[in-house]
N, C-alpha and C positions, 0 to 999 in steps of 0.2 A: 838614174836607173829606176824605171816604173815596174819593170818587171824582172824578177829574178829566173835565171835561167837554171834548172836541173839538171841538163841533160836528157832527160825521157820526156818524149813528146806522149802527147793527152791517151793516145792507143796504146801503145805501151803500158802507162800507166794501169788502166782500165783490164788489159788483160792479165794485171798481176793479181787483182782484186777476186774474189770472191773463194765457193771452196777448188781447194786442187784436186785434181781426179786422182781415183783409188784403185790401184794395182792390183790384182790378185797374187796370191802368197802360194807359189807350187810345194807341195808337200812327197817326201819322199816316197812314199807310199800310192802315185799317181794319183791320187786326190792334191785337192788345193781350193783354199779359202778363197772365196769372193765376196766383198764388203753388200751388207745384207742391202743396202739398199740398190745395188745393182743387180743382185738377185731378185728382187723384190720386183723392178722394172721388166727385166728378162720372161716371169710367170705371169705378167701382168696383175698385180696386187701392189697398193701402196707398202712403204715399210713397217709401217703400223701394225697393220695386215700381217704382215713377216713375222712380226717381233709375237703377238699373239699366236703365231704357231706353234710356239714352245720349238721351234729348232734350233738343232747347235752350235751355240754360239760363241765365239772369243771374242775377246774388246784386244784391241791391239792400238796403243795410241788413241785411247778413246774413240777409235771405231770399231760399230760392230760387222765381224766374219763373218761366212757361215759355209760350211762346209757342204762343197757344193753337190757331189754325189751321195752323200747322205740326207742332204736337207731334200733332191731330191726323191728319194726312195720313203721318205716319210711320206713328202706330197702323193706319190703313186699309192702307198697302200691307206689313205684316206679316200680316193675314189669309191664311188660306188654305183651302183646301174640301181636304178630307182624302177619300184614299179612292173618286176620281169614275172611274166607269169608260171606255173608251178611244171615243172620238166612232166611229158606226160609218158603215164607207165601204157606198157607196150601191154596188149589184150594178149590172153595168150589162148587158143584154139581149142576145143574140145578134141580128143579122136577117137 
């Protein structure tokens, strides 16, 4: 016998390997954790990116969460309109 057999052919194999995909965790509160780096892909920013935002985060099995309507409501009140010019006051008429 030159070759020993395992039972799992070469595909199989291969689809066992690397990481496994991460679930989101629903929170009773209609909120629920989404592992940040699918957050991160979702706004489009690496998770790096993410981690530097200082949003809220939990490690759960050394992954990190991030709460996903809240992390959004950070991102929203960090916008801002650049550049808008000054509201103009209304003339008000002699009579």
């Amino acid at each position: 016998m030159s070759q020993l057999s395992t039972g799992l052919s070469d595909t199989e194999r291969k689809k066992r390997r690397g990481p496994q995909p991460r679930h989101r965790i629903d929170l009773p509160n209609g909120e629920f954790l989404q592992p940040r780096r699918d957050f991160a892909a979702e706004i489009g920013v690496v998770d790096k990116t993410c981690a530097r935002m200082n949003l809220p985060t939990t490690y759960v099995g050394n992954v990190a969460y991030v709460a996903h309507n809240a992390s959004l409501n950070i991102l929203a009140e960090r916008v801002q309109r650049r550049n808008q010019p000054p509201e103009r006051r209304r003339l008000q008429r002699a009579r």
